[in-house]
C-alpha positions as CSV (number, residue, x, y, z in Angstrom):
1,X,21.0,-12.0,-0.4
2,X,18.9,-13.5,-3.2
3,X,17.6,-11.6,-6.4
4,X,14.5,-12.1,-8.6
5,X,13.3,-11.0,-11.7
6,X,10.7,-9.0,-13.1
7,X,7.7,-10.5,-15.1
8,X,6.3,-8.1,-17.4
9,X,3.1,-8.3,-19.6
10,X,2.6,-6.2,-22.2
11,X,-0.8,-3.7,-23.3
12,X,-1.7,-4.7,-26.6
13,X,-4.6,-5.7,-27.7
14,X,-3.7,-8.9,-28.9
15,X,-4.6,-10.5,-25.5
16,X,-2.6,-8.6,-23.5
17,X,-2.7,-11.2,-20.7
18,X,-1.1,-13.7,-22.5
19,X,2.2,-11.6,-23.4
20,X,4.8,-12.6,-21.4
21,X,8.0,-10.9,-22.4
22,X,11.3,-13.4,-21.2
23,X,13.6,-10.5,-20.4
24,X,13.5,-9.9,-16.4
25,X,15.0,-6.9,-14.6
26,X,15.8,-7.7,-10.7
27,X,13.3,-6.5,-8.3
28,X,13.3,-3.4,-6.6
29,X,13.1,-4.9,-2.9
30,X,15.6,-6.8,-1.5
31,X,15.1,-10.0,0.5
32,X,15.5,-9.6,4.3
33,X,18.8,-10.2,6.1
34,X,19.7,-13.6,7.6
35,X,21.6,-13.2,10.9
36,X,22.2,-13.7,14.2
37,X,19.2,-10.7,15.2
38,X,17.2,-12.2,13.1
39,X,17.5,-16.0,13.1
40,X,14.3,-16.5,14.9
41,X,12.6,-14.5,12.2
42,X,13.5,-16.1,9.1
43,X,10.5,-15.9,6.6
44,X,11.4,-17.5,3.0
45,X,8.9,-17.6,0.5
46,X,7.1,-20.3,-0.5
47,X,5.0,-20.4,-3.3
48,X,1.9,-22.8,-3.3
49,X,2.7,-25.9,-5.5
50,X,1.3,-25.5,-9.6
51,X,1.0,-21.6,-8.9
52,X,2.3,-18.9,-11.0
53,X,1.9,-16.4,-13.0
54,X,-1.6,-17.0,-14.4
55,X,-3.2,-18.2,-11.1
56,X,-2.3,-14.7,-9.5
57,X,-3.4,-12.6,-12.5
58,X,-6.7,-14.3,-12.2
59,X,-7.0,-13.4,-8.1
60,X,-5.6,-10.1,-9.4
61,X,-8.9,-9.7,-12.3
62,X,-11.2,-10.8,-9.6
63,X,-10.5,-8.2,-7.2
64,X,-10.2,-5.6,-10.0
65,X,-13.8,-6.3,-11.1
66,X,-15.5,-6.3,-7.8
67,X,-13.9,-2.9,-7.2
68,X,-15.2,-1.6,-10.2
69,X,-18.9,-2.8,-9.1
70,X,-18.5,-1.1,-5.8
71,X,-17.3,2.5,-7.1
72,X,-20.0,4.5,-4.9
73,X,-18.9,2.7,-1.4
74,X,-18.1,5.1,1.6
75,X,-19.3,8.5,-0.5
76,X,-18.5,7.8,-3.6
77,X,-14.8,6.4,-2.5
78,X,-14.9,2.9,-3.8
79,X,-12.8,0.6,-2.1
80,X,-9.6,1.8,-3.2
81,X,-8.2,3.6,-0.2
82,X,-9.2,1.0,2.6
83,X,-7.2,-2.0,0.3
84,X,-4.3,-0.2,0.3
85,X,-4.7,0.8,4.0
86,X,-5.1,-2.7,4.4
87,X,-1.7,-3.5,2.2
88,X,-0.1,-1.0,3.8
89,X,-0.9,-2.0,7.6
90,X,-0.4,-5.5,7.0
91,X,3.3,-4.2,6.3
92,X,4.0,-1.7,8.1
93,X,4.4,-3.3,11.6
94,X,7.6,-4.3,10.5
95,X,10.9,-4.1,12.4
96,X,14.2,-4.5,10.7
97,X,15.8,-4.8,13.9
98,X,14.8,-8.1,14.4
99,X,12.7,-8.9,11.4
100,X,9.6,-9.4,12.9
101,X,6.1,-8.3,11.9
102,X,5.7,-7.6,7.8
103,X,2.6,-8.9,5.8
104,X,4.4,-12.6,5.5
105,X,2.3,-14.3,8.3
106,X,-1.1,-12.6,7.6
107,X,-1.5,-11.8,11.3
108,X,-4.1,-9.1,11.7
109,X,-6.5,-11.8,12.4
110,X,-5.2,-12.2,15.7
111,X,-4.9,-10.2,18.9
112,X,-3.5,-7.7,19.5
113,X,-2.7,-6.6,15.9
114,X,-6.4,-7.2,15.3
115,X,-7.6,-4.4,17.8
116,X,-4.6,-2.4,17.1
117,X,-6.3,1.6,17.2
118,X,-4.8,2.4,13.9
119,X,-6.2,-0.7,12.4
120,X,-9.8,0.1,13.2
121,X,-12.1,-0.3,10.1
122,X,-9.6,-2.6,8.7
123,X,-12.2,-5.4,9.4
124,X,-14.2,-4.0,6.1
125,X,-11.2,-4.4,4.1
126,X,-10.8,-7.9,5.0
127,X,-14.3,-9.1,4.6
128,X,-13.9,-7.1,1.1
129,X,-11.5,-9.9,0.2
130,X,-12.7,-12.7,2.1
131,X,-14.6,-14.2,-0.6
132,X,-12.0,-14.2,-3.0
133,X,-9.9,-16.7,0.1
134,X,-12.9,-18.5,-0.4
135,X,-12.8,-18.9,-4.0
136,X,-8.9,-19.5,-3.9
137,X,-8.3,-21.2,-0.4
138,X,-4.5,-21.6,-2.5
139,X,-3.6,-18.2,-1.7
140,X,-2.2,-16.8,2.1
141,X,-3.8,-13.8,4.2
142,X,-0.2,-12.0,3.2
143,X,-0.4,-12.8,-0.2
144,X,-4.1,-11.9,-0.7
145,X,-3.9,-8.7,1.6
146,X,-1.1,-7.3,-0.5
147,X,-2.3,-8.4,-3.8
148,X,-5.4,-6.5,-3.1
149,X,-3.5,-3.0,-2.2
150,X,-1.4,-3.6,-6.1
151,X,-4.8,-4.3,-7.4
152,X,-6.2,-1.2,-6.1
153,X,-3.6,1.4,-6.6
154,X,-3.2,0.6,-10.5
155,X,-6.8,0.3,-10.9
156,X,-8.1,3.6,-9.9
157,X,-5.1,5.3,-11.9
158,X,-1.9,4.5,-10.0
159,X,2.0,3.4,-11.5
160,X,2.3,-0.5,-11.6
161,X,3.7,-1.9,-8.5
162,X,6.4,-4.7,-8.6
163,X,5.2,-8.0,-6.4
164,X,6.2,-11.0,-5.5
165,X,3.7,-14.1,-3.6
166,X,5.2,-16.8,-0.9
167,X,3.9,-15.5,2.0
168,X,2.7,-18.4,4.5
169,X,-0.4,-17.8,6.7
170,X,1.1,-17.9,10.6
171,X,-2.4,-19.9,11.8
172,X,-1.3,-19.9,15.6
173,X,-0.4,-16.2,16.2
174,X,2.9,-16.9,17.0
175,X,4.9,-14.0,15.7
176,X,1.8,-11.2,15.8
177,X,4.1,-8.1,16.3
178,X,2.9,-5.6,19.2
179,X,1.0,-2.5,18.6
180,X,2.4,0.5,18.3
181,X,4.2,0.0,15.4
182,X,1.4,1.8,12.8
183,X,2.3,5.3,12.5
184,X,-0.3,7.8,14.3
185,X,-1.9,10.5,12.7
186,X,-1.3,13.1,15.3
187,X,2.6,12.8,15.5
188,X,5.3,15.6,14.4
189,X,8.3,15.6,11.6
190,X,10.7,13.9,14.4
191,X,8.1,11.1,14.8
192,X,7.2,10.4,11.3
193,X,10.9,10.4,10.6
194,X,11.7,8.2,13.3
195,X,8.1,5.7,12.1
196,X,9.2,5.1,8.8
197,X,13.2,4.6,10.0
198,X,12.7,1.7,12.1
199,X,10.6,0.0,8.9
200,X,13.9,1.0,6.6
201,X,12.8,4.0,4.9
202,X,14.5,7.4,3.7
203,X,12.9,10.7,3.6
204,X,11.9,10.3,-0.1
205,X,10.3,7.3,0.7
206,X,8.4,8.7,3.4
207,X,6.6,11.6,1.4
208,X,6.3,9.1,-1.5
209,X,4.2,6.6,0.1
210,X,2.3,9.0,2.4
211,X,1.6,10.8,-0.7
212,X,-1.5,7.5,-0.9
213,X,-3.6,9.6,1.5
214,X,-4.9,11.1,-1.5
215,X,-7.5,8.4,-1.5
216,X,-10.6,8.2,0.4
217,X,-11.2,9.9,4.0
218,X,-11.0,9.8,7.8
219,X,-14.3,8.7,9.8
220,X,-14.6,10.0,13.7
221,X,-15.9,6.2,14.5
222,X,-12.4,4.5,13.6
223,X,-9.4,6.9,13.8
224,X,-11.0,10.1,15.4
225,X,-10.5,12.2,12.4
226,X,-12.7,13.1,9.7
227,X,-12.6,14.2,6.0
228,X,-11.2,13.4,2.8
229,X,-7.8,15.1,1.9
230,X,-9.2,16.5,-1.3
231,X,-11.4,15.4,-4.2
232,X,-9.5,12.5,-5.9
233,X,-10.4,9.7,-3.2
234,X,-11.0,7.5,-6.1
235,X,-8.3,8.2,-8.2
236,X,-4.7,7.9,-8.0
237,X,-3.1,11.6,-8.4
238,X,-0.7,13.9,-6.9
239,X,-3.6,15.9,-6.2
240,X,-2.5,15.5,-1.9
241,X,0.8,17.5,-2.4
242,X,-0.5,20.2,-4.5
243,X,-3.6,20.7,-1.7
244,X,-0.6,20.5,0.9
245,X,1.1,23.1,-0.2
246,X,-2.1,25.4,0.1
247,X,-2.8,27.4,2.8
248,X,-4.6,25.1,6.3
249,X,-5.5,26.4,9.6
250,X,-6.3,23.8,13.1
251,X,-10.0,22.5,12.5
252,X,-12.5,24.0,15.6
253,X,-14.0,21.0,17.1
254,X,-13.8,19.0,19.5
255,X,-12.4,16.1,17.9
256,X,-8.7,15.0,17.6
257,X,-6.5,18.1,15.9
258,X,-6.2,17.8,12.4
259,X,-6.0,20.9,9.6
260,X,-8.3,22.2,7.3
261,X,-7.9,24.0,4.4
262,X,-8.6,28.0,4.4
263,X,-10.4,28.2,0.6
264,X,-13.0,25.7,1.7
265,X,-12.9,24.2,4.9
266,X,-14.0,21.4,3.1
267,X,-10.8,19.2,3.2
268,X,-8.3,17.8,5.9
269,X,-4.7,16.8,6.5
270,X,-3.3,15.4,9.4
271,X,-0.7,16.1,11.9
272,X,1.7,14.1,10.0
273,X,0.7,15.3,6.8
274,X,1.2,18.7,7.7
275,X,4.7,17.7,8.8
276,X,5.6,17.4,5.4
277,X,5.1,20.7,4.6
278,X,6.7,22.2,7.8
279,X,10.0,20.0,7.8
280,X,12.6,21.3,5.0
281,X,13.8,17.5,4.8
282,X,10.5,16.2,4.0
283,X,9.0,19.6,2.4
284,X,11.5,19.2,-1.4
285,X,9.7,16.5,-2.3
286,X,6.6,17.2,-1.3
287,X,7.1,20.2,-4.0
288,X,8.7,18.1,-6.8
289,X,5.9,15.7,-6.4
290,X,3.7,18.6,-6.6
291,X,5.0,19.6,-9.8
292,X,5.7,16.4,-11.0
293,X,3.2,13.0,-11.0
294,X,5.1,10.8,-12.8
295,X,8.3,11.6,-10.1
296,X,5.9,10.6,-7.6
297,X,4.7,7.6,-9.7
298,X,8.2,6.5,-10.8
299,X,9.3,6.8,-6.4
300,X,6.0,5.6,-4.7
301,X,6.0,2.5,-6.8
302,X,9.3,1.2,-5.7
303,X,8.9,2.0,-2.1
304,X,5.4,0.7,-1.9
305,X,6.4,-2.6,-3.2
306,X,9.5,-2.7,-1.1
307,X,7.2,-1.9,1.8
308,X,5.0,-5.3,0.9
309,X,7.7,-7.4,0.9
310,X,9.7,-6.0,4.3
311,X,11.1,-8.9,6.1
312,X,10.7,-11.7,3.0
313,X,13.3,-13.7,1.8
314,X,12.8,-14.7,-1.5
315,X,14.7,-18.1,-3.2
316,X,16.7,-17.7,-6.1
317,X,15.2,-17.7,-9.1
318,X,11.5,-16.3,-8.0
319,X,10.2,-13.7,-10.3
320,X,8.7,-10.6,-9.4
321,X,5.1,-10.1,-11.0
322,X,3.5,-6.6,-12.9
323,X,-0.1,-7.3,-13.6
324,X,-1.7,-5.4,-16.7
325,X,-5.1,-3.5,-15.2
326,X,-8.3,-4.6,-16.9
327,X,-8.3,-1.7,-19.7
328,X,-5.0,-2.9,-20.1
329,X,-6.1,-6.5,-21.2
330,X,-8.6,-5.2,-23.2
331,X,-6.5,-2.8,-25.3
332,X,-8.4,-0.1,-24.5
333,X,-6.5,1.8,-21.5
334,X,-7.9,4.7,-19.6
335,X,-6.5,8.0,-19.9
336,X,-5.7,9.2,-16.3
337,X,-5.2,13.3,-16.2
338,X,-5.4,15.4,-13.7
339,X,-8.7,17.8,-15.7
């Protein structure tokens, strides 16, 4: 199993960009397994020829400042939420039974990942970043799709996420994993539990990286539910556990079930949202996280970047990237509070 190391930049204002610090840390995801189930699913990183550090960082300001044009998309949501839907979808078909599926071939361009139910919408997310593919035909679907989930969660507020590039775009749809693999909104504890297993996650992890619903909504026309979980969908906060843990009744429609809350009736949670709260092995964290941000900041960004990687192997030596946020490189960082 190879290692790689962490490159940090710093916050100052000395041009924070340019502050590389040479001591590395190894990265928090491990490369995938090489072996006889998996032989056929080998996927080793490669990184385009001249790239490095730099060349992502400037992908990675690109996005960042075409978010912050766009804040009043989809009621006011930006397009936070639907990159790191994207990120996390891109992912999240991943099997480590046999290694297949992950974000390393960049197939949700193809059938039928591409029409996959839970990937409706998705389409916006990839147009979103379609003209930064143009701009840097360098950089793979994987690399580009995940880069822009980082990208969003640390600029509307959220903990730096460890990453690593080398994907390789798959441009014959050979390995497109089947549907089925994107967990379902309507499904119980058991299910969610048994979801986020087959990917190669714990409990923790599970309520950690769920814990992302906090941004943006639902809409009827792509998964059937609608709503935002609460009022930060453009800002990364714990703000979804604390609103969990509040009193919810089953939503009178005649749409797909979902929950909504009993103060307002304004708000929404999902089958396997409200899971977390019912299940005593997904509930505990749900209630530290509650109390506790940075826990949640210091556990979701580990697991979210393990979740980008699933199924990569990475060569000796490559390092693992932390990008500073614009207010970082401009030495004036945002305050982020939940007031």
């Amino acid at each position: 199993m190879s290692t790689a190391a962490t490159q940090t930049v710093g916050n100052s204002s000395n041009n924070a960009a340019e502050q590389i610090p040479q001591s590395h840390k190894k990265l928090k995801f491990a490369s995938a397994p090489a072996g006889p189930t998996s032989d056929f699913h080998i996927k080793v990183a490669k990184v385009p020829e001249g790239k490095n550090f730099k060349s992502y960082l400037e992908v990675y300001n690109d996005i960042a400042t075409k978010l912050a044009e766009f804040p009043k998309y989809d009621e006011n949501d930006g397009y936070y939420a639907i990159l790191v839907r994207l990120a996390w979808h891109t992912s999240g078909t991943y099997s480590k039974g046999d290694n297949s599926g992950g974000s390393y071939g960049g197939t949700m361009i193809y059938p039928p990942e591409e029409m996959d139910f839970q990937n409706k919408g998705l389409e916006v997310a990839r147009s979103f970043l379609d003209q930064f593919q143009a701009k840097y035909p360098w950089i793979s679907r994987g690399d580009l799709w995940t880069l822009g989930g980082v990208c969003a969660v640390q600029e509307c507020g959220g903990p730096k996420i460890e990453w690593a590039p080398g994907r390789v775009n798959d441009n014959k749809g050979v390995f497109v994993p089947p549907n089925g693999r994107i967990p379902d909104g309507g499904g119980d504890g058991a299910y969610v539990r048994k979801t986020f297993s087959r990917i190669g996650f714990n409990d923790r992890d599970t309520v950690a990286l769920i814990g992302a619903h906090v941004l943006g909504r639902c809409h009827v026309h792509r998964s059937g539910y609608d709503g935002p979980w609460g009022d930060d969908v453009n800002r990364f906060t714990n703000d979804f556990f604390q609103r969990l843990l509040q009193k919810w009744h089953v939503k009178n429609w005649s749409g797909r079930k979902q929950y909504e809350d009993d103060a307002t009736n304004k708000y929404m949670m999902l089958p396997t949202d409200y899971s977390l709260k019912q299940e005593d092995y997904f509930r505990k964290y749900v209630e530290i996280y509650a109390k506790d941000k940075k826990q949640w900041f210091d556990d979701f960004a580990p697991a979210f970047a393990r979740l980008l990687a699933l199924g990569i192997t990475y060569p000796e030596g490559t390092e693992a990237m932390v990008f500073p946020t614009l207010e970082d490189q401009v030495g004036d960082p945002e305050i982020w509070t939940d007031d």
